[in-house]
N, C-alpha and C positions, 0 to 999 in steps of 0.2 A: 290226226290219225297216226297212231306209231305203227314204226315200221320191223317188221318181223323180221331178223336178218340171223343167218346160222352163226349161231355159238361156235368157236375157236375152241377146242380140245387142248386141254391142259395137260400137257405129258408129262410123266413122272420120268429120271432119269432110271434108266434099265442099265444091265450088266449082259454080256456076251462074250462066248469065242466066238472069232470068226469063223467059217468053215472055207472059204475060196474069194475070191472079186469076180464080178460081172463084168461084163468087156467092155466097160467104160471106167472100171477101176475103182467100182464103190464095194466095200465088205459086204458078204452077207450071211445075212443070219436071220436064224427062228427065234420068235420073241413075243411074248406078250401072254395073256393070262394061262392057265393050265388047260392041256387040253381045246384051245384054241390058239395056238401062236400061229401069227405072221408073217409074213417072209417081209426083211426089214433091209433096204440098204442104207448102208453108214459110209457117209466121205469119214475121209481120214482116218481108216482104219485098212490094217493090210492081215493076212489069212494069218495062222496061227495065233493072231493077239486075244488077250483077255481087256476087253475096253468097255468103257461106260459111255453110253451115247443116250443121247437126245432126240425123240422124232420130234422132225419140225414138219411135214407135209406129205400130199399124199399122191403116187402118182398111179391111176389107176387101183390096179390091186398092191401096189408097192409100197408100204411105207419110206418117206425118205427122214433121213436122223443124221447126225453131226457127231463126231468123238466128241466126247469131253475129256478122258480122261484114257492112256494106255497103263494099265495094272501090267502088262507082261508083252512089251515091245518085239517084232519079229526082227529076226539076223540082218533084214534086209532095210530095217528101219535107220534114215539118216535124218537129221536135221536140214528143212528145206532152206534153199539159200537163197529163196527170194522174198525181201521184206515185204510182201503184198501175199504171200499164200497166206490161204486160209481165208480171203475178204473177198478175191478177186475171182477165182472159181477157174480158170486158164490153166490151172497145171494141176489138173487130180491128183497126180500119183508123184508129186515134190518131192513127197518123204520116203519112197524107197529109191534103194540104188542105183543108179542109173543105168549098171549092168544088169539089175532082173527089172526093172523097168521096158528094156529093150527086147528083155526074153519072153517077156509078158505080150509087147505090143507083136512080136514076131510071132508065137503059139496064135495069138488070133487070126493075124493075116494068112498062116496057115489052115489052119481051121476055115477060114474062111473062104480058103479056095478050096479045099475039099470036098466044102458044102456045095460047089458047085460043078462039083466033077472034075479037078484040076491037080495034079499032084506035077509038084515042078520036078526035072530030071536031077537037079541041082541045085542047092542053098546056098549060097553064099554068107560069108561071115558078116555080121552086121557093121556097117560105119560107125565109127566114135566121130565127133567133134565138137 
């Protein structure tokens, strides 16, 4: 008796701006045929860029996809210094600067406490080290 098992969707490499990241620090963007696009998030990619990405899977309503390629890199794009990104999945956001890396993870924890009725009297400058 064979067995009947869901076919793997062949993705065609797509083209996108980004518009923002989600607070886990994956690009997102609308994408796919006309008149029905997607909401797609792409690791390794940061807002403003023009990048070619890859979906590889699917989470809920989310497409997830891969850069393959930056056509137009953001200000804030650096080359990640550790020989493992991009395999190992531990450092989402490798490739921007460590100072709006910071700014980024601080807007949320912000945001975050607002969501719950919190607004601090007082920020403090974030620690480097």
């Amino acid at each position: 008796m064979k067995r009947r098992g869901r076919r793997k969707k062949k993705w065609s490499p797509e083209r996108a701006v980004v518009g923002s990241l989600d607070r886990r620090g994956r690009a997102v963007v609308e994408a796919g045929p006309e008149g029905r696009p997607r909401e797609v998030r792409v690791d390794g990619a940061l807002a403003g860029e023009d990048v070619e990405f890859l979906r590889a899977d699917r989470e809920g309503q989310l497409d997830i996809a891969r850069t393959r390629e930056v056509f137009t890199p953001a200000a804030d794009r650096v080359e990640a210094r550790c020989p493992h990104y991009g395999v190992c999945g531990g450092c989402s956001l490798m490739h921007m600067e460590p100072g709006a890396q910071v700014a980024f993870k601080q807007g949320i924890l912000l945001a975050d406490f607002e969501a719950h009725g919190v607004r601090p009297e007082r920020i403090f400058p974030p620690l480097f080290g």
